[in-house]
C-alpha positions, 0 to 999 in steps of 0.5 A: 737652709731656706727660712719660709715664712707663711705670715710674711709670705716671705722666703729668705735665702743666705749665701755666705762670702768666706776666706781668710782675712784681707781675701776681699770678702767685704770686697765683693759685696761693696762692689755688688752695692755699687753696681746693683744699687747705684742710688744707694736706695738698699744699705750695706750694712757692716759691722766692723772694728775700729780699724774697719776690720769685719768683726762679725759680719757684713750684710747686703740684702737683695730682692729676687722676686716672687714665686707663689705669691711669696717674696724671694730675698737674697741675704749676702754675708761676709764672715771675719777671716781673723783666725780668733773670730772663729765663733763668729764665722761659725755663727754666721755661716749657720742656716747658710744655703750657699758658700763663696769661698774668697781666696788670696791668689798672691804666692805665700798665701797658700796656707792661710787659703788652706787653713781657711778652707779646712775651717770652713769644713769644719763650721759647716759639720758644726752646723750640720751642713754637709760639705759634699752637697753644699752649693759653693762657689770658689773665687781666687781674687787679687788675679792683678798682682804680681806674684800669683798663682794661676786659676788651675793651679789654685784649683789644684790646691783648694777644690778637691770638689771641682765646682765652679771657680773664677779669677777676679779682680774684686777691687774693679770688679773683674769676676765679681758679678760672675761668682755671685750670679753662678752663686745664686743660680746654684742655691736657687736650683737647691731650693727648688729641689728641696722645696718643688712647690715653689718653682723658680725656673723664671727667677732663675732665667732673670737672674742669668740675663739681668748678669748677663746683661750688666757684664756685657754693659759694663764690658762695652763700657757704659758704665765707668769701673774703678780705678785698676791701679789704685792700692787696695788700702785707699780703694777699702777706705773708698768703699767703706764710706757708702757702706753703713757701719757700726763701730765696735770695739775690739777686744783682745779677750778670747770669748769662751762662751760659744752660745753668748757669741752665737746670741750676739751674732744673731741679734746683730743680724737681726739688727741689721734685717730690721735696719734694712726693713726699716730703711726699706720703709723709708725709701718707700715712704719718699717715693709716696711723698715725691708722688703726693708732691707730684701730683699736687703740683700738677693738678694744682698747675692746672687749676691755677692760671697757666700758659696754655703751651708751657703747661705740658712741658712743665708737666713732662719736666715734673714727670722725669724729675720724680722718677729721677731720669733724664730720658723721655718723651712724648709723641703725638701723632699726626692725623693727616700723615699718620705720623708721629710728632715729637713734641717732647724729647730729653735725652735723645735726638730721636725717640728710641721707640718711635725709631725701632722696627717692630713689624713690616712698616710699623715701629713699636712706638706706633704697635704701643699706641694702636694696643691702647694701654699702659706698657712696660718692658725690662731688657734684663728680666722681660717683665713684660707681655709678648709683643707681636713680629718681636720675641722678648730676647730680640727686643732685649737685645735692641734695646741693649745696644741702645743702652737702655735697660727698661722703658714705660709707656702711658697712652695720652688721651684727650675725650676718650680719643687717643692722641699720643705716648708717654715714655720714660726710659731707664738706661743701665748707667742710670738705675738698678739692674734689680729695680727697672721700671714694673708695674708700681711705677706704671700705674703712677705713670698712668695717672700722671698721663691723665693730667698730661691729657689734661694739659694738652686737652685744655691747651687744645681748647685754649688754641681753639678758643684764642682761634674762635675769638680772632675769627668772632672779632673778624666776623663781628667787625664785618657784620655789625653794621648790617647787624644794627640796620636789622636791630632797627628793622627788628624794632620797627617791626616789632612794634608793629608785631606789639600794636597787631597783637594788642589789637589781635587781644583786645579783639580776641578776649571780648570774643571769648566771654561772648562765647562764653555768655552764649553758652550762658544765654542759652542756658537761661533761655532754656530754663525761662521758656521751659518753666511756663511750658512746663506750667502750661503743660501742666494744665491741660494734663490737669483738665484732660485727665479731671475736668473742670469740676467748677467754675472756680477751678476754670477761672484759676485754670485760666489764670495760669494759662494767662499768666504763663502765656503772657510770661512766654510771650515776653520771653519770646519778645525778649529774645526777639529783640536779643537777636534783631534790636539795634538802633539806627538814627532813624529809629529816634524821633526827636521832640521836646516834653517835660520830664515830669510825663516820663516820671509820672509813667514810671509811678504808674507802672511800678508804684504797684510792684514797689507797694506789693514788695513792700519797699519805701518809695522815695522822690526827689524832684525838683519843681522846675527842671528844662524840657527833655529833648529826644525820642520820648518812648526810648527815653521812657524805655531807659528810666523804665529799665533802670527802675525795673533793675533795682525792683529785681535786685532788690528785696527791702528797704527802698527805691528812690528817684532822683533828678538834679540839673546844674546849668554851670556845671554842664547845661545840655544834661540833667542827670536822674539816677535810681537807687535801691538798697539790693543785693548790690554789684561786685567790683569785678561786674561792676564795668559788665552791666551795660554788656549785651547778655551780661547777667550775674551768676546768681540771676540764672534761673530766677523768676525774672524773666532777664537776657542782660539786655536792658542797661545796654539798650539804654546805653546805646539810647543814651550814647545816641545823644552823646550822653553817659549811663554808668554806676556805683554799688557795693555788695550788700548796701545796693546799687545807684544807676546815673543817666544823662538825659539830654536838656532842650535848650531854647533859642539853640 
């Protein structure tokens, strides 16, 4: 009866191997281990006697599949054929869904063949089983030895049910493989009548042509049988050792208690389930181990210093080692001809896929390559999408005669541009017929082929980089002479740039602030001619709209008159002479005359206005000072400036000249300097006050009437006799402007 399990999403099914004792029960099921788990990746699991005898049963599990999203399992057991285990057997073929009746073919045996049968009879009613419908199979082994009764005439003997009955040879496997597929075919197709909603037409189509396929391998001889001759006892001794066993000791006591027996059967059944489950675990545990391993390795590989053309072949070697082959390549294909490349190839001198026609012209390794995806394909089950121009059971039947029972293939790419396959083949002598490749062991192989495409990729640009530096050597040899002859051409003329764009900025940056002073000088000259306008303006409204009322009010009427008039005018000469001044040599007129005219001008002049704002006025003269020489009213116009300059700025305290001659240190220059007690020069002007138009920002819109032109007049007066005018000040202590003025020196 088929156990379902919901939680486990799991249906166990139960086919029991019976006969009587030393028929070849445990037999069969060592010879099914070895053919179907030949890396001894499931265990048999025995219970036996001290002299390896079955005392309760033997177990192999087997996994069929899924169908609905369920794991289908195949559970195998063997009964003891001891008559005195009697409620053991009975306890073991309990929840059966299917019986293989072994029987002793040798003459002589005819009655425990008999007994036997009547007892399996018997513990199926026991069981509620019914006889009639069970599925069942009949096997007569020993069909090698002498002294044997033929197939029909134990037919005649024991199957009074006519169902399926085979021949064998279980010690070389001879009929085996054929009673257990014809097992499994009949219980599954009772499932599927019993339970529709689990349909396993497909399970049941693998399982014919997985058998089929390892009867034919095995009958081609791909695969070495076991020795015909060998004697039954050795070939058990043999046998045994891959099984795992537990040792029980025998007791020559009948048990009467049915239900402590059928207890104790049960738990070593699930004893034996859980072993499995766990060893299942474990193989599933080292396979995620070998695969950590592996791609620790390979990535480690590639971040480690390599040889760019061992790194792919050290890979591929990983990559056959960790899913235990020795059969694989990888091709790559070529642009130019559209061919394929075998850079890689072990096992074969030609690479099965690559040689195998698909359709027209194209073989199925280049159909593979064009899909652009991981592929798998199983020769037994066809686990696999269609592919075009070849049915699934033609492609089957061509990788069969090439011993190949499955393969896998993984694009290569390098830059999301395909370059080449990575295949890996399972042959039938090498692997499981229930454990070819499937899509666990193609995903892993396709993240192995990304670090593949990473080798080769990174090989690829370790080739062009080792081309590009043998051809930038060439091309550095050939060129560095003309390349040093242009770095001093380059250097040359980059001076010369250097020199041109520093003249270029020393010219541009004086035309700049000229702009900007322009546009600052008109300003103030808007503002200094609009005011006495305005007052004049003022005025004549004032007289047209009242009159002259007195003669007082007149005299004060005229007195604006007079004072913007004479205000205007000066404005009017001060931008006359902003535009059109500038001396030439023929504008000086040289003579000789004693400073003290000049001085006593200047008293004359500002004495008055340094009285009416109230400043102290200093001198410090001294009695006997030489000649000045030059052109006496520009002179006068240069100490008429500078004592106009500091009266602007200056608000209090005082005003003092100064004039100092010393023969040794300089004899063709006196130096006279002003000083007041102003609002002072900040540092950053301080060079700018000898500029034409240069004014602080705080002198537009003064009463003054100022265009920045005095100093620099005087400048160039000075300058005219190869003399200096230049400054010192501090913000809020004042300002001391010093000027050569040229010495007459007689007899010269």
């Amino acid at each position: 009866m088929a156990q379902i399990s919901h939680a486990e999403k799991e249906i166990k099914l139960k086919i029991v191997y019976y006969g009587p004792a030393l028929s070849g029960k445990t037999t069969n099921l060592i010879y099914i281990h070895q053919v179907l788990f030949p890396n001894q990746a499931v265990k048999l699991f025995s219970i036996n006697t001290g002299d390896d005898r079955t005392l309760f049963f033997d177990l192999l599990p087997l996994e069929l599949g899924r169908v609905n999203g369920y794991d289908l399992k195949l559970q195998l057991f063997t009964v003891p054929g001891q008559v005195r285990y009697n409620q053991t057997r009975r306890a073991v073929l309990s929840k059966t869904d299917g019986v293989v009746f072994v029987a002793d073919s040798q003459k002589g045996f005819e009655d425990s063949n008999l007994e036997s049968y009547a007892n399996l009879k018997e513990n199926l009613a026991l069981n509620h089983l019914p006889y009639a419908s069970i599925p069942l199979i009949i096997q007569y082994n020993k069909q090698d030895l002498d002294g044997i009764h033929s197939v029909e005439a134990l037919d005649r003997q024991l199957n009074d049910r006519r169902v399926p009955s085979f021949g064998a040879i279980a010690i070389t496997g001879v009929g085996v493989l054929q009673t257990l597929k014809q097992s499994i075919l009949q219980v599954l197709g009772q499932f599927s009548r019993t339970f529709p909603e689990f349909p396993v037409s497909e399970i049941e189509d693998r399982i014919d042509r997985s058998f089929e396929a390892v009867l034919d391998a095995y009958q081609q001889g791909s695969r070495a049988a076991a020795p015909v001759a060998e004697p039954e006892a050795a070939f058990r001794e043999k046998l045994q050792a891959s099984a795992h066993n537990i040792k029980v000791r025998e007791s020559r006591d009948e048990i009467s208690q049915a239900e402590l027996l059928e207890k104790a059967v049960e738990t070593n059944i699930e004893m034996a389930e859980l072993y499995n489950a766990l060893n299942t675990t474990k193989n599933q545990l080292e396979q995620k181990s070998r695969e950590l391993t592996i791609l620790t390795q390979v990535t480690q590989a590639l971040v480690e210093p390599f040889d760019p053309e061992q790194l792919p072949r050290m890979l591929f070697k990983s990559v056959l080692m960790t899913f235990q082959t020795s059969y694989g390549t990888i091709l790559r294909l070529d642009p130019g001809s559209g061919r394929f490349q075998e850079l890689f190839i072990a096992g074969f001198s030609k690479d099965p896929l690559d040689s195998l026609p698909l359709s027209g012209s194209d073989s199925l390794a280049r159909h593979l390559f064009e899909q652009q995806k991981p592929y798998f394909f199983n020769a037994f089950s066809y686990d696999a999408e269609a592919l075009p121009g070849m049915p699934p059971a033609e492609l089957a039947e061509q990788l069969k005669k090439r011993h190949i029972m499955a393969f896998m293939s993984v694009p290569l790419r390098a830059a999301e541009t395909q370059f080449g396959l990575v295949t890996l083949y399972q042959l039938i002598n090498e692997a499981s017929v229930l454990k070819a490749y499937g899509a666990e062991e193609l995903r892993f192989l396709n993240r192995l082929g990304a670090v593949i495409s990473l080798a080769f990729e990174r090989m690829e640009q370790a080739k062009r980089l080792n081309a590009a530096d043998s051809q930038a050597d060439t091309l550095i040899a050939e060129r560095t002479a003309a390349f040093e002859q242009q770095a001093h051409n380059l250097s040359a003329q980059n001076a010369d740039y250097q020199n041109r764009l520093h003249k270029l900025e020393t010219l541009l940056v004086p035309i700049v602030r000229m702009d900007q002073e322009r546009y600052q000088r008109v300003q103030a000259f808007r503002t200094d001619i609009s005011k006495p306008l305005s007052s004049v303006l003022t005025a004549g409204k004032i007289l047209e709209k009242f009159g002259v009322t007195s003669k007082d009010n007149l005299d004060k009427f005229l007195e604006v008159l007079r004072e913007e008039s004479a205000r205007l005018n000066q404005v009017l000469a001060g931008f006359e002479a902003a535009t059109t001044r500038y001396f030439q040599p023929a504008d000086f007129v040289e003579g000789s005359f004693p400073l003290s005219e000049l001085l006593a001008k200047v008293r004359e002049l500002y004495l008055p206005v340094i009285k009416m704002k109230r400043l102290e006025f200093r001198e410090d003269i001294p009695d006997e000072l030489p000649y000045v020489l030059g052109d006496r009213h520009k002179l006068q116009y240069v100490l008429n400036q500078l004592v106009e300059n500091a009266l602007q700025y200056t608000s209090s305290g005082y005003l003092e000249i100064r004039a100092q001659f010393n023969p040794v240190l300089n004899d063709r220059f006196m130096v006279v300097s002003v000083a007041d007690t102003g609002s002072g020069i900040s540092r950053e002007n301080l060079p700018r006050i000898f500029e034409r138009f240069f004014r602080e920002a705080g002198d537009f819109g003064t009463q003054q009437v100022n265009f920045g032109l005095g100093l620099a007049f005087s400048k160039e007066i000075i300058e005219h006799y190869s003399g200096r005018i230049w400054a010192k000040s501090e913000e809020g202590l004042g300002t001391t402007v010093y000027v050569e003025l040229p010495v007459h020196q007689r007899g010269r």
